[in-house]
MDTraj code that builds the backbone (N, CA, C; nanometers):
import mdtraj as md
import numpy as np

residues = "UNK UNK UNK UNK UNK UNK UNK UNK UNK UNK UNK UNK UNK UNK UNK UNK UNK UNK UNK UNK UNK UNK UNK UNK UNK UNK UNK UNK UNK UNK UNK UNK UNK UNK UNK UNK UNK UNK UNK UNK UNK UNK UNK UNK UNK UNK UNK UNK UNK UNK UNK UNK UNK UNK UNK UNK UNK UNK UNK UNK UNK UNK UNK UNK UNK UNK UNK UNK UNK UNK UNK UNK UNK UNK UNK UNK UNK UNK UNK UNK UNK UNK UNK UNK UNK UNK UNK UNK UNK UNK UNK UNK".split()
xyz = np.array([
    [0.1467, -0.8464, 0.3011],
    [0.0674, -0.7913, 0.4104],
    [0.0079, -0.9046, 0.4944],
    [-0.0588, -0.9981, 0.4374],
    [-0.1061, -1.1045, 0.5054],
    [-0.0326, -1.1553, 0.5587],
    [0.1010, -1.2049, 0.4933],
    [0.2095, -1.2990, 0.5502],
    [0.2721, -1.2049, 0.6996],
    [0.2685, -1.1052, 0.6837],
    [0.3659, -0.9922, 0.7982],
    [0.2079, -0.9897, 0.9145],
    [0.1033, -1.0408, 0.9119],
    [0.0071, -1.0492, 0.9852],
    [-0.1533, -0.9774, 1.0251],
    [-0.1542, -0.9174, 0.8745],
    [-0.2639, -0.8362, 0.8379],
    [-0.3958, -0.8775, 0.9317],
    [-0.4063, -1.0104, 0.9101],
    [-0.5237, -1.0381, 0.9755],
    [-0.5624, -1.0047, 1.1400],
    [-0.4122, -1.0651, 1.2044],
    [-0.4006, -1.0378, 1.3440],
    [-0.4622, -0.9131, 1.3783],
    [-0.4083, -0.8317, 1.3119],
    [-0.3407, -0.7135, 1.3100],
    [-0.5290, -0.6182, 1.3474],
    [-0.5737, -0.6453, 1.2168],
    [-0.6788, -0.6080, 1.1706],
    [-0.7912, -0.6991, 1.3112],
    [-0.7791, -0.8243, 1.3523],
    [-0.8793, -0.8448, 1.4757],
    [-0.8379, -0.7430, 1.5887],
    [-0.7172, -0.6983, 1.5974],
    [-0.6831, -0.6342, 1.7316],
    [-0.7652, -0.4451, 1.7469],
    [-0.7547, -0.4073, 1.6013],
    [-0.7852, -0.3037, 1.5977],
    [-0.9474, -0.3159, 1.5824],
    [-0.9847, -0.4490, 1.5262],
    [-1.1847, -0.4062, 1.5653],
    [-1.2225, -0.4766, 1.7172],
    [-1.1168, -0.5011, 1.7898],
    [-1.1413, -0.4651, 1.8885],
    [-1.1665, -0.3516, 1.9976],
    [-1.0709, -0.2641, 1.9218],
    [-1.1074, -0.0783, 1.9645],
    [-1.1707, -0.0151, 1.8891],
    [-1.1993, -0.0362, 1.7649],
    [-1.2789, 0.0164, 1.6582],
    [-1.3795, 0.0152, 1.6363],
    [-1.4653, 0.1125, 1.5058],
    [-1.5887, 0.0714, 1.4335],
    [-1.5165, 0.0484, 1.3379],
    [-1.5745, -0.0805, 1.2549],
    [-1.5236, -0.0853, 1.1206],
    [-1.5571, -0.0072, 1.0170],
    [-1.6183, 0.1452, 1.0409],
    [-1.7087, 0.2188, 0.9747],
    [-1.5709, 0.3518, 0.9370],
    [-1.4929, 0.3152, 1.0760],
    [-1.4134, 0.4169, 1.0952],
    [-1.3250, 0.4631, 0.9778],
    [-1.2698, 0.5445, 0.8892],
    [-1.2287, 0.6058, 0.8136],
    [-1.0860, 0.5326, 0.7951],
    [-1.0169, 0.5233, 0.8659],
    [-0.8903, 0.4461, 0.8813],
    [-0.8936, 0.3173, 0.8447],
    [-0.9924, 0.2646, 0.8672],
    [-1.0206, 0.0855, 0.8710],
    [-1.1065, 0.0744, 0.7322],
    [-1.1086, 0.2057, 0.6701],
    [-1.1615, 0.1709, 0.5303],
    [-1.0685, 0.1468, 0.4100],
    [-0.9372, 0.1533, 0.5005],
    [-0.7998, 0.1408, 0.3522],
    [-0.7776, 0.0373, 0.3206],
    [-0.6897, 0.0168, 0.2086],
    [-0.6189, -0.1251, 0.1462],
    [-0.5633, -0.2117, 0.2539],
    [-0.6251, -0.2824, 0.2218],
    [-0.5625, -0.4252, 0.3104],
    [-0.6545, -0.4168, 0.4588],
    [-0.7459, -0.3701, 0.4807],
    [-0.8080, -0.3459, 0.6127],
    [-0.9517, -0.3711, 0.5739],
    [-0.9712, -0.2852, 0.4366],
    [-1.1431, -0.2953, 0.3965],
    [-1.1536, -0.4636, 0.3870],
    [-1.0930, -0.5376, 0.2917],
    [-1.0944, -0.6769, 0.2510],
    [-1.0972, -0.7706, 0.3839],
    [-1.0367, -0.7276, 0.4774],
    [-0.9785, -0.8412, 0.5826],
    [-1.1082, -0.8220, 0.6935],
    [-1.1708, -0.6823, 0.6813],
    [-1.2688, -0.6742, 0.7639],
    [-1.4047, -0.7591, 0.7225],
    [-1.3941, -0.7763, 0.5945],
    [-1.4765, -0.8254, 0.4857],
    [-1.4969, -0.9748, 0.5137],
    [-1.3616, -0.9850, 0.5282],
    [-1.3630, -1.1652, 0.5096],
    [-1.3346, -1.2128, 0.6771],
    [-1.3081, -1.1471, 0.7873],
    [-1.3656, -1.1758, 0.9113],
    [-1.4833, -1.1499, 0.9267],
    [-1.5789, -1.0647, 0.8736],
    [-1.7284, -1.0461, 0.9649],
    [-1.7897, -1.1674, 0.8407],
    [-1.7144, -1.2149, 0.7882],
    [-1.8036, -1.3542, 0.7048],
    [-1.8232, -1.3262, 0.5253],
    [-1.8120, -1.1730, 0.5102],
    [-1.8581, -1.1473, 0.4024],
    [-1.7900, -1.1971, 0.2292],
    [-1.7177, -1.3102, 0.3037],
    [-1.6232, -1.3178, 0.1516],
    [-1.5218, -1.4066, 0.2077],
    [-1.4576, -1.5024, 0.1083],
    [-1.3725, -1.6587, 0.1337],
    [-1.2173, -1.5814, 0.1828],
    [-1.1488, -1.6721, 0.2067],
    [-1.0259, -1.6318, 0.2086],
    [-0.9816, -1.6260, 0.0504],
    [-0.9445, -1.7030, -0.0159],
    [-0.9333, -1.6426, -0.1646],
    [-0.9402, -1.5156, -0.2468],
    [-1.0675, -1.5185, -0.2036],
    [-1.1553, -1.4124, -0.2431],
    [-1.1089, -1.2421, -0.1808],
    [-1.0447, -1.2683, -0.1126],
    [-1.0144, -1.1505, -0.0188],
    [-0.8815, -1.1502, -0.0428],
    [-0.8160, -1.2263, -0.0727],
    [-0.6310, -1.2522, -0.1525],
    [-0.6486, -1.1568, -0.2761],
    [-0.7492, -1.2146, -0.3366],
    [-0.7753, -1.1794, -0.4741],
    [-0.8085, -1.0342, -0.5102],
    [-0.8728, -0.9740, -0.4053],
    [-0.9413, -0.8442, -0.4122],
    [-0.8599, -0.7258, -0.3572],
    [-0.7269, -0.8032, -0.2426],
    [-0.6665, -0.6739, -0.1629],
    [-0.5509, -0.6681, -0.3111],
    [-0.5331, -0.8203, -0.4289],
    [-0.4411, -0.8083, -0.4797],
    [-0.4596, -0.6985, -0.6076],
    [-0.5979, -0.6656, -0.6350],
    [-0.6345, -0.6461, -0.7685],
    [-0.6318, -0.4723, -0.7276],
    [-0.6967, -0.4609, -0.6212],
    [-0.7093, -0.3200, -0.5369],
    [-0.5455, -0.2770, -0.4982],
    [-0.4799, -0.3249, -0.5287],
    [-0.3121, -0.2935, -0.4674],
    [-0.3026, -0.2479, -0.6148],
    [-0.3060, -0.3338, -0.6820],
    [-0.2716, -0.3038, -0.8560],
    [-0.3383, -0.1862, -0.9327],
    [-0.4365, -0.1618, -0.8902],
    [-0.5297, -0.0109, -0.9379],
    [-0.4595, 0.1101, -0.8469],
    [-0.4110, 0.0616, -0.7286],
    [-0.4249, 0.2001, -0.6310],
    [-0.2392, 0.2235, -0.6976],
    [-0.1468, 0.0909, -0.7281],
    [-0.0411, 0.1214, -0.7965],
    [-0.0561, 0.2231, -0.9555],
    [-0.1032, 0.1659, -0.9667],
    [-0.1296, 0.2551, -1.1506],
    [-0.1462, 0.4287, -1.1184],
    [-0.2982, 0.4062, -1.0095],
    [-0.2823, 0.5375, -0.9779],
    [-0.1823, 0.6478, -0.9152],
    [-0.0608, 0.5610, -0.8950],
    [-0.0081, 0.6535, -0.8192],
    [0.0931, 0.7221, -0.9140],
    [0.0808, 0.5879, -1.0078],
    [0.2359, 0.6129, -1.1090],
    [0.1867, 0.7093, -1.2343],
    [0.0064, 0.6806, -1.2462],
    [-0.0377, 0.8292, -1.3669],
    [-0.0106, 0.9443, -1.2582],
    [-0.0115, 0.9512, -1.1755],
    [-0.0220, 1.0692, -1.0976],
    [0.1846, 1.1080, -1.0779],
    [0.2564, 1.0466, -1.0478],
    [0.3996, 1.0810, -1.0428],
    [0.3944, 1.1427, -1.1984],
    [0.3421, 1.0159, -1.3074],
    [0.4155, 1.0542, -1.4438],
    [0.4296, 1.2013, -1.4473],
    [0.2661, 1.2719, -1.4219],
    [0.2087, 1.4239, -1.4276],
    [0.2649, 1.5066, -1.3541],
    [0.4205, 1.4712, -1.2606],
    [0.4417, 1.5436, -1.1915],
    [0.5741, 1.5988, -1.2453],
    [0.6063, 1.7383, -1.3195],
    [0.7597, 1.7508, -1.3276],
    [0.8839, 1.8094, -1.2888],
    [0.8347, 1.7172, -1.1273],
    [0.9846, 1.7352, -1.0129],
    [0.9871, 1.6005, -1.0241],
    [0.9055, 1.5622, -1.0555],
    [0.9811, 1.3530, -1.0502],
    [1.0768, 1.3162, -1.1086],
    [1.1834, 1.2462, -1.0200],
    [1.3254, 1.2123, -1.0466],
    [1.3210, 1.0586, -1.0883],
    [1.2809, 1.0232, -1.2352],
    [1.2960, 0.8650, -1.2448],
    [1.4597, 0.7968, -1.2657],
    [1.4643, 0.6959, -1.1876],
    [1.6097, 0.6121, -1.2119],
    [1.5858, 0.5056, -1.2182],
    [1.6883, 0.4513, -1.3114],
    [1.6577, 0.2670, -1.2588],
    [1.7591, 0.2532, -1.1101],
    [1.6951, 0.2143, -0.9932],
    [1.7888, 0.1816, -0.8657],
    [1.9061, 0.1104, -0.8976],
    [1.8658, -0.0246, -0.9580],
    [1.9510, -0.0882, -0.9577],
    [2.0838, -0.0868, -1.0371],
    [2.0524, -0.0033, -1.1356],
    [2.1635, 0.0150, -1.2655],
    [2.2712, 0.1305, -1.2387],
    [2.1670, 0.2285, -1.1635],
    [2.2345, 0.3787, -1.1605],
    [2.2647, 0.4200, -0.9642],
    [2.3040, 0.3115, -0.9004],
    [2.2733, 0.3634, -0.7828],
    [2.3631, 0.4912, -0.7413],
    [2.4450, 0.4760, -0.7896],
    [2.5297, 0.5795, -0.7881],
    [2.4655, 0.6963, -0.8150],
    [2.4076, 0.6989, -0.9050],
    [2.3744, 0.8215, -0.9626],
    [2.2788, 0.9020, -0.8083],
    [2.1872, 0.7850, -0.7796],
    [2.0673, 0.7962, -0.6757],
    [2.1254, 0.8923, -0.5554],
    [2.2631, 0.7972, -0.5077],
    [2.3380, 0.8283, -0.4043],
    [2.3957, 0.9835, -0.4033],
    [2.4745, 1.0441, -0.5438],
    [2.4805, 1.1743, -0.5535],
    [2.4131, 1.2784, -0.5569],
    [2.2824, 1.2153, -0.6360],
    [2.1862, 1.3163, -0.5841],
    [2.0973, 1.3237, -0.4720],
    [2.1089, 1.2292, -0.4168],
    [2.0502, 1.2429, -0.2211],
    [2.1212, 1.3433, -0.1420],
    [2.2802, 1.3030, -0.1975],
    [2.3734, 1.3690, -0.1170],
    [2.4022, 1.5525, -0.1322],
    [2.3422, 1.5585, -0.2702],
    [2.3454, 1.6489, -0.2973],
    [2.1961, 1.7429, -0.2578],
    [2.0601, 1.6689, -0.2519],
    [1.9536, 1.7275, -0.1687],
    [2.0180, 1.7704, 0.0023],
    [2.0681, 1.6893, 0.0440],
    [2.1122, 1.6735, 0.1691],
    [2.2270, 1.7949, 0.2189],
    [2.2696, 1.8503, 0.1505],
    [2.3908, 1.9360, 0.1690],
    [2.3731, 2.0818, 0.0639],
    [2.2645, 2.0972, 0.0672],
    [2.1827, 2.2180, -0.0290],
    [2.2105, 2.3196, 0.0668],
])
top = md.Topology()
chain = top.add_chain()
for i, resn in enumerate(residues, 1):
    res = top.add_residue(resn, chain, resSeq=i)
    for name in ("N", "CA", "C"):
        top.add_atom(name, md.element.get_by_symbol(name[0]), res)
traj = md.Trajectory(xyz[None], top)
């Protein structure tokens, strides 16, 4: 996110924004707003969008596990498999 220009990204929009705004409170936006208005190092803000990426991951994957329409594959092993059944959503 940083490298693709998070920061830019994030001065352009508190230029039209409140940083209060609901949108500008997500991953990778809360931290960067954080560490432009002064509140925290650059490190520190690496460290926090990285740890906050890693919780909001977990959560997503207890939440798929609990789901049973979830289609798990390994991509790389079974692509085939992936491909027939796309094709087969696709032509239902």
């Amino acid at each position: 996110m940083l490298d693709a220009g998070l920061l830019d990204e994030t001065r352009g929009l508190l230029d039209q924004y409140e940083p209060q705004l609901k949108a500008m409170q997500t991953l990778g936006y809360r931290e960067s707003i954080m560490h432009l208005q002064g509140g925290m190092s650059y490190p520190d803000m690496v460290a926090l969008i990285q740890t906050r990426t890693r919780h909001y991951a977990k959560r997503q994957l207890t939440w798929l596990r609990k789901d049973s329409e979830t289609f798990w594959v390994d991509s790389f092993n079974e692509s085939g498999r992936v491909k027939r059944f796309i094709d087969d959503l696709i032509h239902r």
